[in-house]
PASEBA-1860 file (N, C-alpha, C; in nm, 3 decimals):
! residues 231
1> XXXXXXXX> 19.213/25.852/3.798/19.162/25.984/3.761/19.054/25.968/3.654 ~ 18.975/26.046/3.674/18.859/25.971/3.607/18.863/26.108/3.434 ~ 18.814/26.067/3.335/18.874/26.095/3.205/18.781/26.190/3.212 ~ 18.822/26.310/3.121/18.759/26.452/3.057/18.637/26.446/3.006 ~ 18.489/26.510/3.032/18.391/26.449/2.949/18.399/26.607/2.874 ~ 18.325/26.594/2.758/18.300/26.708/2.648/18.189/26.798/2.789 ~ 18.252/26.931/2.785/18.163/27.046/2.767/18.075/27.132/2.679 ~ 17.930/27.134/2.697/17.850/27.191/2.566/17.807/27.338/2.667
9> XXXXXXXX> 17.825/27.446/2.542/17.823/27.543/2.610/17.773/27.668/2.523 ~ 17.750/27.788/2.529/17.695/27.843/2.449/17.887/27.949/2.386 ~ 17.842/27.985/2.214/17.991/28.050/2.172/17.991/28.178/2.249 ~ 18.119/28.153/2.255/18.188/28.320/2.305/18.295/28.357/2.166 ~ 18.290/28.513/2.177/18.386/28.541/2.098/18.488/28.525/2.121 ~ 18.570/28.516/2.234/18.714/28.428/2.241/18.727/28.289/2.148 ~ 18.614/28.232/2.123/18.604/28.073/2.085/18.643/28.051/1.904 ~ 18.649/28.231/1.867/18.673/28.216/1.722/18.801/28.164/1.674
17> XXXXXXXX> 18.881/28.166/1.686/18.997/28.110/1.627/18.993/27.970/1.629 ~ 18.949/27.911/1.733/18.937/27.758/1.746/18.819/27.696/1.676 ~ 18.698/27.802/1.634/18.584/27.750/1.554/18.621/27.763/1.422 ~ 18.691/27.845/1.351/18.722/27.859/1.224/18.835/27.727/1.182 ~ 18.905/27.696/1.295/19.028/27.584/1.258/18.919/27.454/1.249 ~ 18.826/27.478/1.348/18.740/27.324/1.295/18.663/27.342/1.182 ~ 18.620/27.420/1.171/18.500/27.437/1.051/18.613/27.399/0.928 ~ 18.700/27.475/0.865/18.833/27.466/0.809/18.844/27.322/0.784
25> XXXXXXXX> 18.870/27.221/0.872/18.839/27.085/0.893/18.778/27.009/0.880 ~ 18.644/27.038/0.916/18.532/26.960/0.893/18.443/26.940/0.754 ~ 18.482/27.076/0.659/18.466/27.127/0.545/18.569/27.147/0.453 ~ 18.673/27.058/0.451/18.799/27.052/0.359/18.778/27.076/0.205 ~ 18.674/26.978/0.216/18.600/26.945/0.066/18.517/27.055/-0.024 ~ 18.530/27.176/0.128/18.433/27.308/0.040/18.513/27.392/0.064 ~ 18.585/27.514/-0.061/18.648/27.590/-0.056/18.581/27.713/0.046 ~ 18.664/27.823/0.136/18.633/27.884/0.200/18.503/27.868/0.314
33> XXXXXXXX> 18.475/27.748/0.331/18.364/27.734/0.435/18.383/27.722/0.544 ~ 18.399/27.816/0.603/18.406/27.875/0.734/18.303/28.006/0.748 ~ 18.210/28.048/0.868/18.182/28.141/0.933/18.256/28.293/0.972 ~ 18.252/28.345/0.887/18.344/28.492/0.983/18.340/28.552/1.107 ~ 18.466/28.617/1.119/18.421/28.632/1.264/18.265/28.771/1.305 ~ 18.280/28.850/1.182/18.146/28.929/1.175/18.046/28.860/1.205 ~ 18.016/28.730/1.093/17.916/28.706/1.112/17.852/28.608/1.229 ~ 17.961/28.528/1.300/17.969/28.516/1.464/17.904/28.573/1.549
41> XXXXXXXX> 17.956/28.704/1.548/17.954/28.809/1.591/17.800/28.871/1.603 ~ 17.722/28.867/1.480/17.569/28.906/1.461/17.466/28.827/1.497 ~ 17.512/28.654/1.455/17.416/28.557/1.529/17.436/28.564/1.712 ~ 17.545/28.587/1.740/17.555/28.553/1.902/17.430/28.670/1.941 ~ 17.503/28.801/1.885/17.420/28.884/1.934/17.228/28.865/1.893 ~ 17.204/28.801/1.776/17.064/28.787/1.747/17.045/28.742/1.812 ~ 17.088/28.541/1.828/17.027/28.404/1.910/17.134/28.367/1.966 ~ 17.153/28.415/2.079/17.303/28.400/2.142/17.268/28.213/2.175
49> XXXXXXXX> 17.148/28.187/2.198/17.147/28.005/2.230/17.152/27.950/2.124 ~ 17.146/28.003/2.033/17.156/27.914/1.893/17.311/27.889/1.855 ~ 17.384/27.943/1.913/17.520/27.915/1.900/17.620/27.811/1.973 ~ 17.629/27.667/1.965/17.658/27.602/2.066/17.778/27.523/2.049 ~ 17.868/27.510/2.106/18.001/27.477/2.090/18.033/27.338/2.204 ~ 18.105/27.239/2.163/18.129/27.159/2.203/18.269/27.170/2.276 ~ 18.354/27.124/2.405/18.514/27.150/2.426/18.542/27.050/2.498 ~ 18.651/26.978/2.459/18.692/26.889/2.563/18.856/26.920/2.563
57> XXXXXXXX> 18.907/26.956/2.740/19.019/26.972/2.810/19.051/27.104/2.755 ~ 18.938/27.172/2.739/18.987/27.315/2.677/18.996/27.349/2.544 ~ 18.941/27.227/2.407/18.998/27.237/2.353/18.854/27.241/2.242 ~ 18.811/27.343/2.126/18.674/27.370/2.105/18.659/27.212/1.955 ~ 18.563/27.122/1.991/18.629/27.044/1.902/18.446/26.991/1.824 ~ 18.348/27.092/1.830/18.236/27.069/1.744/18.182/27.178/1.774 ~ 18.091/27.229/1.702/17.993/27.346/1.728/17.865/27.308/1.650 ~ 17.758/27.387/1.680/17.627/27.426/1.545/17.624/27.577/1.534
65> XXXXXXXX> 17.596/27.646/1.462/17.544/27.777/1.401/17.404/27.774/1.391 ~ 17.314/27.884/1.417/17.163/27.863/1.364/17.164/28.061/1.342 ~ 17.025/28.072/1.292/16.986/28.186/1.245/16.855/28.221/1.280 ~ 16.761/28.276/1.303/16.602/28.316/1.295/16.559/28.341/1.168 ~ 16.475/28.275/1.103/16.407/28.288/0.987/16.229/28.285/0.935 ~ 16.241/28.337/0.900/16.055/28.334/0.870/16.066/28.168/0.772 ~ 15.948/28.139/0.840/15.958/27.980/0.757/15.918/27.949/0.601 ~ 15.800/28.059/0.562/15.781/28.079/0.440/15.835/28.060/0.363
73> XXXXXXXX> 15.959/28.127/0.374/16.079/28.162/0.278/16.148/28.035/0.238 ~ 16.244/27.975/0.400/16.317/27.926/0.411/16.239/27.751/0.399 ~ 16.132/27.731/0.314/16.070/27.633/0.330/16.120/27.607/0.147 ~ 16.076/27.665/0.102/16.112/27.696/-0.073/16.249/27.696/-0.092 ~ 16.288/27.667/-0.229/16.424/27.605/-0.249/16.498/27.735/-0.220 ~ 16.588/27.758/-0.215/16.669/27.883/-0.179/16.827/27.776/-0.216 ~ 16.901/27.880/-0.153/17.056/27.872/-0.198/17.136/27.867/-0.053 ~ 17.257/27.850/-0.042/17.351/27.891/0.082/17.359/28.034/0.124
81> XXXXXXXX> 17.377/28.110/-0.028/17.389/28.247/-0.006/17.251/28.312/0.102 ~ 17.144/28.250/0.028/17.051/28.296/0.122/17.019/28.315/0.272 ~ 17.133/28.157/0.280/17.147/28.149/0.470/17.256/28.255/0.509 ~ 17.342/28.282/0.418/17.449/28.365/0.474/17.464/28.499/0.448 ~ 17.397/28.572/0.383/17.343/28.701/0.331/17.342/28.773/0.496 ~ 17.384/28.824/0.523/17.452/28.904/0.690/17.325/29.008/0.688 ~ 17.298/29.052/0.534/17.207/29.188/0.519/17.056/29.145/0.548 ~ 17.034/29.040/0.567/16.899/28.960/0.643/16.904/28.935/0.734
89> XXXXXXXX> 16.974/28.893/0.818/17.007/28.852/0.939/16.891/28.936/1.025 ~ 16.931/29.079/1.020/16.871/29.134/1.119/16.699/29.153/1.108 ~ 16.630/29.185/1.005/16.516/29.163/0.937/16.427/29.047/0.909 ~ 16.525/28.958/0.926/16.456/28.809/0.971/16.428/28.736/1.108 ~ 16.535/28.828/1.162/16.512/28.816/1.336/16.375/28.889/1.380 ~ 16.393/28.971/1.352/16.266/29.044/1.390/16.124/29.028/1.339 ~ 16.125/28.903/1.216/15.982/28.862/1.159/16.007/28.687/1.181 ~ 16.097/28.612/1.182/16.148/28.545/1.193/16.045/28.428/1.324
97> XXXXXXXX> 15.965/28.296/1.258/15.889/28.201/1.321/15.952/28.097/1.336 ~ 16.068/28.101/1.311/16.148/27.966/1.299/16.298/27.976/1.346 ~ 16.355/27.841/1.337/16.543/27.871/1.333/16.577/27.774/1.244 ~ 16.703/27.827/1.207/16.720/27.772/1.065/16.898/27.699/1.135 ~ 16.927/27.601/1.116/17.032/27.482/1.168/17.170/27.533/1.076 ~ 17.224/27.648/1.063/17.327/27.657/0.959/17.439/27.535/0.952 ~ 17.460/27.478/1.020/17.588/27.455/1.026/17.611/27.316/1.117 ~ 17.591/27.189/1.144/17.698/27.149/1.264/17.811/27.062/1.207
105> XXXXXXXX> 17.906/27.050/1.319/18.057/26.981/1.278/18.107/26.953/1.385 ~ 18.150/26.835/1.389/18.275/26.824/1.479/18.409/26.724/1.386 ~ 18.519/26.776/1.446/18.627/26.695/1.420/18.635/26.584/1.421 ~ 18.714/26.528/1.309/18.675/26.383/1.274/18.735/26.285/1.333 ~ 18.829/26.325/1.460/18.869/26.200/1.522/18.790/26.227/1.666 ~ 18.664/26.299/1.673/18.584/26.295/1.802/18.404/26.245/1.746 ~ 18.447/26.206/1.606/18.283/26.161/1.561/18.221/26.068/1.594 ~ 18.301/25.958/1.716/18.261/25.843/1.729/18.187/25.864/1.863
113> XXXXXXXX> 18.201/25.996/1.936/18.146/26.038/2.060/17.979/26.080/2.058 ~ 17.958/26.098/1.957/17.803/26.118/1.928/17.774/26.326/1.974 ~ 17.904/26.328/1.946/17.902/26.478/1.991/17.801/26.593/1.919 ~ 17.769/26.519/1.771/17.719/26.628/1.692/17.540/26.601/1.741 ~ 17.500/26.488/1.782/17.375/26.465/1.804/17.355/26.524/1.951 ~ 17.458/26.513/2.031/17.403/26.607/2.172/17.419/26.700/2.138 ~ 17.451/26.836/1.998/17.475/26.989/2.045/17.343/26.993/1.953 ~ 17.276/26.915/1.829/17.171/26.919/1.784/17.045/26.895/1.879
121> XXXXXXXX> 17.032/26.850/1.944/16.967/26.788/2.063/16.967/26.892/2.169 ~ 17.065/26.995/2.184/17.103/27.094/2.283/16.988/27.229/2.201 ~ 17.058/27.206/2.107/16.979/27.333/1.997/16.825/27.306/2.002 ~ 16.787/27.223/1.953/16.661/27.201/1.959/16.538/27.194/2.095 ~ 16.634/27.192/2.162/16.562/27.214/2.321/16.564/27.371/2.339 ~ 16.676/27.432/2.326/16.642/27.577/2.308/16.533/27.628/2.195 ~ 16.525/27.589/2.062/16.445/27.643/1.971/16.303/27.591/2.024 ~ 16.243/27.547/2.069/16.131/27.477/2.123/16.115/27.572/2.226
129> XXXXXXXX> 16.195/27.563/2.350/16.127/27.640/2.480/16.134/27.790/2.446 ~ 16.167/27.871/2.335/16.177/27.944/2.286/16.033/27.975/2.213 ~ 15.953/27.900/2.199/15.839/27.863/2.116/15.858/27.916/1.967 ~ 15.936/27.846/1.877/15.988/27.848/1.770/15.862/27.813/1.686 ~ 15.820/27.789/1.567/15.709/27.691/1.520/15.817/27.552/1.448 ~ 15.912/27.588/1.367/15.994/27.482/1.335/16.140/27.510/1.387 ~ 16.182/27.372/1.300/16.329/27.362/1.356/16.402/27.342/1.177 ~ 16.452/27.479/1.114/16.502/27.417/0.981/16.638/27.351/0.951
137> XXXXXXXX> 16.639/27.322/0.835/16.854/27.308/0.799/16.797/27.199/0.665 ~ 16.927/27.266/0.614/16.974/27.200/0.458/17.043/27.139/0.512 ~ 17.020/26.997/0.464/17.131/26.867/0.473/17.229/26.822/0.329 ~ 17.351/26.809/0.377/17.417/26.822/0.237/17.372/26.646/0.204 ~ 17.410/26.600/0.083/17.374/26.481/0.007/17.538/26.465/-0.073 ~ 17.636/26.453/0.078/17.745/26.439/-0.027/17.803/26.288/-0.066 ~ 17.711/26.192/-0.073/17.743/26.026/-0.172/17.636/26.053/-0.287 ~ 17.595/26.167/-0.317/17.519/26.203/-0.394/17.555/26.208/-0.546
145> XXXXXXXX> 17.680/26.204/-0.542/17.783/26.203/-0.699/17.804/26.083/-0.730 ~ 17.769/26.001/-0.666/17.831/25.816/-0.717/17.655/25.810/-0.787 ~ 17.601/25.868/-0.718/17.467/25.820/-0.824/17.371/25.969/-0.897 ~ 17.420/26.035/-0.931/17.340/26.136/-0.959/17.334/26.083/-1.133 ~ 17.389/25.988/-1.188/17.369/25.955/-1.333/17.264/25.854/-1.305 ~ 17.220/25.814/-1.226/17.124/25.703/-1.192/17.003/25.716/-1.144 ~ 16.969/25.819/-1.051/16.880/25.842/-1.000/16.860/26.011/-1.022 ~ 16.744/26.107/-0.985/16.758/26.218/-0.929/16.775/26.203/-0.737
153> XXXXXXXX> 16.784/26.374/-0.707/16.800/26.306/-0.574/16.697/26.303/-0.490 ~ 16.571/26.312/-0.508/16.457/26.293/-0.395/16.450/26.134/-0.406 ~ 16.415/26.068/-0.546/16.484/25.889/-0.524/16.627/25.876/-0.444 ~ 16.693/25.939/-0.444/16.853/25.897/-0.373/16.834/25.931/-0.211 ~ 16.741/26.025/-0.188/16.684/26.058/-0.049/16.570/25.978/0.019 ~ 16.524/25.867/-0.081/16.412/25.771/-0.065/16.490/25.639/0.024 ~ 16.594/25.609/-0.071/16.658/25.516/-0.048/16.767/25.559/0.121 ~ 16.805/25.663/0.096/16.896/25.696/0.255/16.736/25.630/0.339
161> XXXXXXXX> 16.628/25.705/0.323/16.510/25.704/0.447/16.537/25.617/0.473 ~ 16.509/25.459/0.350/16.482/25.358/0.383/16.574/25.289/0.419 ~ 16.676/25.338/0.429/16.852/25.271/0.437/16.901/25.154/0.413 ~ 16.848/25.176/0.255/16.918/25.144/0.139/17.058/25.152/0.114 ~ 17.089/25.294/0.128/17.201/25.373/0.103/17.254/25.452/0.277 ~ 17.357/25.484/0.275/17.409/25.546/0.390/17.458/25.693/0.336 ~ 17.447/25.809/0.387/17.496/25.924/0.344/17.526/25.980/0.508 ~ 17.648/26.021/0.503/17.683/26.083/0.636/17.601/26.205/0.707
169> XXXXXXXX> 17.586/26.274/0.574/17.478/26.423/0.639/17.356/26.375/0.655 ~ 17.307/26.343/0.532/17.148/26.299/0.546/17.101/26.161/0.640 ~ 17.169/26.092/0.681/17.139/25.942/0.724/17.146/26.071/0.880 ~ 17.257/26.149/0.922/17.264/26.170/1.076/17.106/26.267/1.090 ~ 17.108/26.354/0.985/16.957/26.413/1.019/16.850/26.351/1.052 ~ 16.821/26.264/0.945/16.702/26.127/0.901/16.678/26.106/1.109 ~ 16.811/26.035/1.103/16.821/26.005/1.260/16.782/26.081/1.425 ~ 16.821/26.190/1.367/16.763/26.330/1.483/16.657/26.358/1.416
177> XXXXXXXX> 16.514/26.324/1.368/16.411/26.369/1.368/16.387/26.438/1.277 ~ 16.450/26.454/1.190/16.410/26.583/1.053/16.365/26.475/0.932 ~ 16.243/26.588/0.932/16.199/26.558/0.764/16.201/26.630/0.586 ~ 16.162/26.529/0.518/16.180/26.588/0.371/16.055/26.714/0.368 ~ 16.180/26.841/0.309/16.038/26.941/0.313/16.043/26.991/0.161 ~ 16.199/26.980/0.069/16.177/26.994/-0.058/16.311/26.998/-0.072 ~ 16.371/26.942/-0.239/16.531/26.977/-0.256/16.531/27.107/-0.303 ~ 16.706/27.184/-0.236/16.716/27.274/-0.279/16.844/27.244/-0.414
185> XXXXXXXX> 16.799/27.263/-0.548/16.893/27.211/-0.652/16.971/27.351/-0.671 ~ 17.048/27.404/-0.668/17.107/27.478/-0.667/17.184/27.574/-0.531 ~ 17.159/27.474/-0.429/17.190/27.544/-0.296/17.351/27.591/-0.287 ~ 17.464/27.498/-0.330/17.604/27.546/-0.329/17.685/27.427/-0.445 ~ 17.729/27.538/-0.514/17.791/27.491/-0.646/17.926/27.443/-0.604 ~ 17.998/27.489/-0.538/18.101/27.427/-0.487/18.113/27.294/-0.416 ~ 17.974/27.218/-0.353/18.008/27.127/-0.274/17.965/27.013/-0.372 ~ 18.079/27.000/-0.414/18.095/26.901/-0.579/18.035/26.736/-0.504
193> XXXXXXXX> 18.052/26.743/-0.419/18.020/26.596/-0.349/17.876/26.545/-0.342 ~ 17.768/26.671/-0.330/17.643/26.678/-0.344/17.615/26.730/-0.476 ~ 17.678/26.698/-0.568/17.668/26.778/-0.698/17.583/26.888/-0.684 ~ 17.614/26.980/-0.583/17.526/27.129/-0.538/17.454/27.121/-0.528 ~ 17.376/26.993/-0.461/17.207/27.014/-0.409/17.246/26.987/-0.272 ~ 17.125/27.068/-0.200/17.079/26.946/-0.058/16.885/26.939/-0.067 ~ 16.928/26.901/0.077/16.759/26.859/0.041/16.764/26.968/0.190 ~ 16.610/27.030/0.206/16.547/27.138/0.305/16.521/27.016/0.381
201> XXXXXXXX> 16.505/27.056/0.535/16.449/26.887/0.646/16.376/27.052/0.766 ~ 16.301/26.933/0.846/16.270/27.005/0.961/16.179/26.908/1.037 ~ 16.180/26.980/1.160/16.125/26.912/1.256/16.029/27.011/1.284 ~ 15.934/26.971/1.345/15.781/27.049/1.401/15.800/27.069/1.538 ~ 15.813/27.186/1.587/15.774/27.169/1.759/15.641/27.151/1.819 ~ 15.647/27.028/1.841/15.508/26.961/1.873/15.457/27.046/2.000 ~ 15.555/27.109/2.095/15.463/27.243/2.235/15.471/27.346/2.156 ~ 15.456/27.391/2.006/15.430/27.530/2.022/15.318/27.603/2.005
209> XXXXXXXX> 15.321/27.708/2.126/15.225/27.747/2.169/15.145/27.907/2.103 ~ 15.058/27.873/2.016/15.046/28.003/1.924/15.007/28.122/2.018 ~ 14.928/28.108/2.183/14.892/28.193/2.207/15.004/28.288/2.294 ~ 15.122/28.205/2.291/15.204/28.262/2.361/15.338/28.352/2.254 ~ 15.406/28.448/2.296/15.479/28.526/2.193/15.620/28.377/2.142 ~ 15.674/28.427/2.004/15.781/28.386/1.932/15.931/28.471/1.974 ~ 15.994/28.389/2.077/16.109/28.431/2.130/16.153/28.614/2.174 ~ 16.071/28.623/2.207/16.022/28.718/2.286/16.106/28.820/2.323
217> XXXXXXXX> 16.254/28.784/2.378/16.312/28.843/2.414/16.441/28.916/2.259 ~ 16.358/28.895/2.114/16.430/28.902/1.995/16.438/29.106/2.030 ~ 16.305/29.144/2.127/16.283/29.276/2.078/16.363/29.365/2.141 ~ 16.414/29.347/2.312/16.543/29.419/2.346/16.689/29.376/2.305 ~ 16.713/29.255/2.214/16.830/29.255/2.149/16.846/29.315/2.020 ~ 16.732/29.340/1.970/16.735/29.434/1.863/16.742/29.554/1.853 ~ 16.699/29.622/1.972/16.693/29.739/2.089/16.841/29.782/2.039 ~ 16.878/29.715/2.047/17.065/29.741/2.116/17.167/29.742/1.968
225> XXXXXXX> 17.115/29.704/1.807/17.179/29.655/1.709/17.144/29.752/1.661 ~ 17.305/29.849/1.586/17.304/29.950/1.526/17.248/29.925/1.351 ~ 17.129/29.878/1.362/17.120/29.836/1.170/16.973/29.824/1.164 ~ 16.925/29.901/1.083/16.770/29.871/1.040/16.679/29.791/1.039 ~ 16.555/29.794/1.089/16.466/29.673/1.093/16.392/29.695/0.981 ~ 16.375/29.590/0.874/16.272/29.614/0.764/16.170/29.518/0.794 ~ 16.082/29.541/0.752/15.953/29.397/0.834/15.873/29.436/0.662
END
């Protein structure tokens, strides 16, 4: 009988209980970091492809989260709160040149499957044929506390490039194509492991096409969302 391969698939709201037990998991080390089911709930409906979940034998065991964001913004140091602020969501969709990578994870006895690089790899093929202009995400820097008396961290992010050093978040980005776009020093005070920085990364979509519209179809899903557009 030939063995179970992982299914990649886009989230459904049935899939919440099983995404919160991984996130829960994958983020031990950060108090309350998990996704709500609200706010689930608002990205599916914004970028329903930006939501992509991994399952094997039924069982939901990695995902990514993303958002629509104007790149301006989200290029400059900002915070976590900023990615998770629900009261933007919808106002950034609708001005929004970019996607912003909230989140990926999978469970740590399926990390040897390369699962998190095919749903990043999944994502990014959607944000592209989408004609996105970038591809964003804060990468956490959590071996970042064994040397933060030694270095700052754009030197500690010199050394991952050159792999010097190994960092689990930043070494897997480095690897999928993202670059240094600026640290955010104050992004989340809680993730004591990155002594609350990460660094901003992104990738360029090398087809995007200015003469053609920016995800186009943002304007009848907004059609349909009981909440204000501010532009």
């Amino acid at each position: 009988m030939n063995e179970a391969q992982p299914l990649f698939r886009l989230y459904r709201a049935e899939d919440y209980a099983q995404l919160k037990q991984v996130m829960q998991t994958a983020f031990s080390d950060i108090e309350g970091a998990y996704a709500t089911e609200e706010e689930m709930e608002l990205l599916s409906e914004l970028y329903p492809r930006g939501q992509i979940v991994c399952t094997l034998n039924g069982q939901l065991i990695g995902a990514t989260l993303s958002r629509v964001v104007p790149s301006e913004r989200f290029q400059q140091p900002h915070t976590q709160y900023d990615c998770i602020d629900l009261s933007t969501y919808v106002p950034d969709t609708a001005v929004g040149d970019s996607v912003y990578g909230l989140d990926v994870f999978v469970l740590p006895e399926f990390q040897n499957l390369k699962i998190a690089r095919k749903i990043v790899t999944m994502l990014k093929k959607h944000v592209f044929e989408d004609n996105f202009r970038f591809f964003l995400g804060n990468s956490r820097v959590s071996g970042y506390h064994q040397y933060r008396d030694l270095m700052d961290c754009y030197a500690y992010f010199q050394l991952v490039k050159s792999r010097e050093l190994y960092d689990p978040a930043l070494s897997f980005h480095l690897s999928c194509g993202m670059e240094f776009v600026c640290i955010n020093p104050e992004f989340n005070y809680e993730d004591a492991a990155s002594a609350g920085l990460g660094i901003m990364m992104q990738q360029i979509n090398n087809d995007y096409n200015p003469s053609l519209s920016i995800y186009p179809e943002r304007w009848s899903i907004l059609a349909q969302i009981d909440a204000p557009v501010v532009c």
